[in-house]
MDAnalysis code that builds the backbone (N, CA, C; Angstrom):
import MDAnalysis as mda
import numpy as np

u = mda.Universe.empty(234, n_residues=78, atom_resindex=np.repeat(np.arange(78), 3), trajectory=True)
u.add_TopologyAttr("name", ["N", "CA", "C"] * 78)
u.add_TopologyAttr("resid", np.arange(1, 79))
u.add_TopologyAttr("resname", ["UNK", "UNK", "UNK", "UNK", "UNK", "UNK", "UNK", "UNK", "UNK", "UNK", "UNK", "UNK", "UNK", "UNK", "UNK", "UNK", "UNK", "UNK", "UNK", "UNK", "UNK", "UNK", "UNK", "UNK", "UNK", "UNK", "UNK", "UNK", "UNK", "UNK", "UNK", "UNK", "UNK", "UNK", "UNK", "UNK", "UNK", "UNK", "UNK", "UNK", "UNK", "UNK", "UNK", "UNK", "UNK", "UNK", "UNK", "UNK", "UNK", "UNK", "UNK", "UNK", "UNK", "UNK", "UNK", "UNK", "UNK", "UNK", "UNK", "UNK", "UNK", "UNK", "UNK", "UNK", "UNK", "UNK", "UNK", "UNK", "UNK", "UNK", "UNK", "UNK", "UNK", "UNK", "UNK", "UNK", "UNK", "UNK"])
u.atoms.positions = np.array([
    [4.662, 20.434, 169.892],
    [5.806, 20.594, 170.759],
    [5.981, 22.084, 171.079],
    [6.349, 22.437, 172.239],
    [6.536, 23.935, 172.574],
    [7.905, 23.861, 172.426],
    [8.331, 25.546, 172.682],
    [9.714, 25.600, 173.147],
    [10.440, 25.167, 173.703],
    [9.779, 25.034, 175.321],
    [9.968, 24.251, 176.647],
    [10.681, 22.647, 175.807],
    [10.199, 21.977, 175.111],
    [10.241, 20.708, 174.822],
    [11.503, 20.536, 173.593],
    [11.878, 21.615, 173.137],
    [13.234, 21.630, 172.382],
    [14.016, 21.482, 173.025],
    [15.192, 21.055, 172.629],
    [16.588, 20.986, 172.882],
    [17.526, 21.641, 172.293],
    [19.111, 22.672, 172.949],
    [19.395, 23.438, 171.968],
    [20.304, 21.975, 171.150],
    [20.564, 21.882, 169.854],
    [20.940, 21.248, 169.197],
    [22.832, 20.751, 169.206],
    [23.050, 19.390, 169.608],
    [24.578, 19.346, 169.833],
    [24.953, 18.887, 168.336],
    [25.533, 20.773, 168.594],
    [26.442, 20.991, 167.409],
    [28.087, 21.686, 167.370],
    [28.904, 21.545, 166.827],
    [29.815, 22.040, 167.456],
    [30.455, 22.931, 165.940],
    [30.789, 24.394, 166.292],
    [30.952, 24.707, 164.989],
    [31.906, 25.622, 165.302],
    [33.012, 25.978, 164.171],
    [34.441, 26.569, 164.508],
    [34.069, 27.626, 163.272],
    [34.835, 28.755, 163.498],
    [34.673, 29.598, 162.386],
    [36.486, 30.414, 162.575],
    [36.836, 30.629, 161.237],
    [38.199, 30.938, 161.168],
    [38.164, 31.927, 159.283],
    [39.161, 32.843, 160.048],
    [38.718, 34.065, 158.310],
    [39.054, 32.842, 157.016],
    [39.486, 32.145, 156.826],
    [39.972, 30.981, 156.095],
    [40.356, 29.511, 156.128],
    [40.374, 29.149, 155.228],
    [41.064, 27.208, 155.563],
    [42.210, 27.015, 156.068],
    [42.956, 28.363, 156.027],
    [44.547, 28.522, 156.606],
    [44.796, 27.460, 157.817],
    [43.869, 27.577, 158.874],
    [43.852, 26.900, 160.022],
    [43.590, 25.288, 160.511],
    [43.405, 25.205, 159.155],
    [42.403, 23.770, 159.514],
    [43.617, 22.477, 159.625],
    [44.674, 22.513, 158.584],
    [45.472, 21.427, 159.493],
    [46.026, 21.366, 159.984],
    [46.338, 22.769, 161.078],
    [46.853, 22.832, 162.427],
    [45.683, 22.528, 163.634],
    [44.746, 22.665, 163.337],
    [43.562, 22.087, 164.185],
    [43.585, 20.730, 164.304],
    [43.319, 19.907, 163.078],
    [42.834, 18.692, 162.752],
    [42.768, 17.868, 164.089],
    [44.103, 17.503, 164.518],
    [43.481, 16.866, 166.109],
    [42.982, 17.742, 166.690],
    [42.511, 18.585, 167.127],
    [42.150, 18.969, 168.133],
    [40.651, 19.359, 168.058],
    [40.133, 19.262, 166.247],
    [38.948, 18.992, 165.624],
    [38.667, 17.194, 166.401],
    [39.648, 16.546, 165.898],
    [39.603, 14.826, 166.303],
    [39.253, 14.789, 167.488],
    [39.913, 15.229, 168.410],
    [39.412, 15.264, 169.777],
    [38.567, 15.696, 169.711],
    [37.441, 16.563, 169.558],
    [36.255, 17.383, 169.920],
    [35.436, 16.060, 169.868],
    [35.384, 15.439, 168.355],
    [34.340, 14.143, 167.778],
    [34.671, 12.989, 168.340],
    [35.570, 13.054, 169.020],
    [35.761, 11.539, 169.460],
    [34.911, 11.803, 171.346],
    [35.553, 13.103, 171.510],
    [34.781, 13.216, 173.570],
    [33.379, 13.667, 172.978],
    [32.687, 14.149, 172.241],
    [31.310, 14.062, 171.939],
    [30.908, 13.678, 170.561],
    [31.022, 12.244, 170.878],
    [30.205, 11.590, 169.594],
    [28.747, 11.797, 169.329],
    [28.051, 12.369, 169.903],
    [26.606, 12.664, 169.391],
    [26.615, 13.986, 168.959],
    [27.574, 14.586, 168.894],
    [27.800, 16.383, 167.860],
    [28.073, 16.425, 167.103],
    [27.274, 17.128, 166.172],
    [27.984, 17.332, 164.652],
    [29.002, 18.435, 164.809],
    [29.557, 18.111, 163.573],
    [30.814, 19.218, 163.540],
    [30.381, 20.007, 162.043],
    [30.773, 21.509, 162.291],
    [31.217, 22.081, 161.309],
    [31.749, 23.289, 161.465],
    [32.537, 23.845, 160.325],
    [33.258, 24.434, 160.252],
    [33.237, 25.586, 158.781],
    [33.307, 26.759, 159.339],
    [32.761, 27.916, 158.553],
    [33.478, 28.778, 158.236],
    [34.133, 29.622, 157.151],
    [35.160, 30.508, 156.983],
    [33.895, 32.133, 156.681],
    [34.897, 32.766, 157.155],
    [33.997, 34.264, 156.951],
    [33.203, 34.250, 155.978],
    [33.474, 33.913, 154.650],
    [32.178, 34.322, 153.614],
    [31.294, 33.643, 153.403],
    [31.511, 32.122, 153.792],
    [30.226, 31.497, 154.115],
    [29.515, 32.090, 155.295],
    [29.859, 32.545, 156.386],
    [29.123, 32.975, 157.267],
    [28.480, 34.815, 156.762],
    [29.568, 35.398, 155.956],
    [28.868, 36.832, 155.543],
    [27.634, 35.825, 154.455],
    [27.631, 34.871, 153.611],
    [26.520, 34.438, 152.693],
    [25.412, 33.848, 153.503],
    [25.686, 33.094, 154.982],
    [24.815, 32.591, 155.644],
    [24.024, 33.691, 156.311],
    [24.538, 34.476, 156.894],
    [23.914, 35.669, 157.332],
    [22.566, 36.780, 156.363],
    [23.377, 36.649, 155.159],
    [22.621, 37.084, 154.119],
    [21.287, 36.323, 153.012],
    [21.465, 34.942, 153.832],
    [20.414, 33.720, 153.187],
    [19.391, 34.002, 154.241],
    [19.666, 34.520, 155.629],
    [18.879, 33.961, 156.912],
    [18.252, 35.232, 157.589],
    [19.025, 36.340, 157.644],
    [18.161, 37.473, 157.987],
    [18.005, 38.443, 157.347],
    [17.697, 39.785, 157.930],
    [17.242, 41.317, 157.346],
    [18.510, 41.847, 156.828],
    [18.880, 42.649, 155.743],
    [19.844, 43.846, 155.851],
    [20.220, 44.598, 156.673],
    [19.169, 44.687, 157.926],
    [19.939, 46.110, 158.877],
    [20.627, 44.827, 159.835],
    [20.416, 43.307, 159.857],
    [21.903, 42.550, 160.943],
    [23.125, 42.452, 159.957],
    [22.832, 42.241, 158.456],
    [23.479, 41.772, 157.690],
    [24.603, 43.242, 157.741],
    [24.013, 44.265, 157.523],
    [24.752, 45.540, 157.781],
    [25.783, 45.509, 159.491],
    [24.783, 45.335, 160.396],
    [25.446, 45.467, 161.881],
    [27.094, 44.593, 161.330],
    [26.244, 43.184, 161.016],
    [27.221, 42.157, 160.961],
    [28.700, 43.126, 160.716],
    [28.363, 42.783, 159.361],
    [29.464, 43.640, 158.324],
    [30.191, 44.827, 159.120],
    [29.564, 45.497, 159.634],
    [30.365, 46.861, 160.226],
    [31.362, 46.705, 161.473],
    [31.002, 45.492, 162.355],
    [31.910, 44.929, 163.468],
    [33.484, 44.995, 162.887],
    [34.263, 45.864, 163.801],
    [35.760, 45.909, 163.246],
    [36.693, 44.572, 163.467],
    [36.284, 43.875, 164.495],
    [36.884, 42.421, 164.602],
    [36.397, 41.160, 164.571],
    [36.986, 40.189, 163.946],
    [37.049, 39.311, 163.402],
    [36.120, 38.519, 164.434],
    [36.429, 38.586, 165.724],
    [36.033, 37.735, 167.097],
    [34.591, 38.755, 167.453],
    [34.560, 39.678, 167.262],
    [32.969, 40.424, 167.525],
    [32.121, 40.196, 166.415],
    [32.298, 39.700, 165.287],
    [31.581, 38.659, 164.205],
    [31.338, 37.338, 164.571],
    [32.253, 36.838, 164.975],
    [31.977, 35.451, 165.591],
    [31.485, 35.269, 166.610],
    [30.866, 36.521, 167.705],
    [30.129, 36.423, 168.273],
    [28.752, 36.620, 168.214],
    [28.537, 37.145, 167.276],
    [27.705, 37.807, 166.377],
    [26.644, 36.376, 166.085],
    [27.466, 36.326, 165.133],
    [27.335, 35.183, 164.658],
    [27.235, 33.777, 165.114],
])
């Protein structure tokens, strides 16, 4: 299979500095899975994503990562 022949993967993933958020979401998590039932869902708080970052690439992104002053220029990052 080439590149050409991948698909990017329907996934749907939320990231928030903590769990603080999550049961003010909850419907609106519900809604996401119910209008696309073939997407997975998940959902990531900063240090799983600073540990995912650090399972998956080099020190000098893991550094970039880290040095971004806002919360939303990590999550883009990322």
């Amino acid at each position: 299979m080439t590149n050409v022949d991948q698909s990017i993967p329907l996934k749907l993933w939320q990231t928030y500095k903590d769990t603080s958020a999550l049961s003010l979401a909850e419907p609106y998590i519900e809604s996401w899975r119910t209008l696309n039932p073939d997407y997975s869902y998940s959902f990531m708080v900063d240090d799983e994503i600073d540990t995912f970052i650090h399972d998956h690439f080099d020190r000098a992104t893991l550094d970039v990562f880290r040095a971004l002053p806002l919360g939303v220029m990590r999550a883009d990052m990322w």
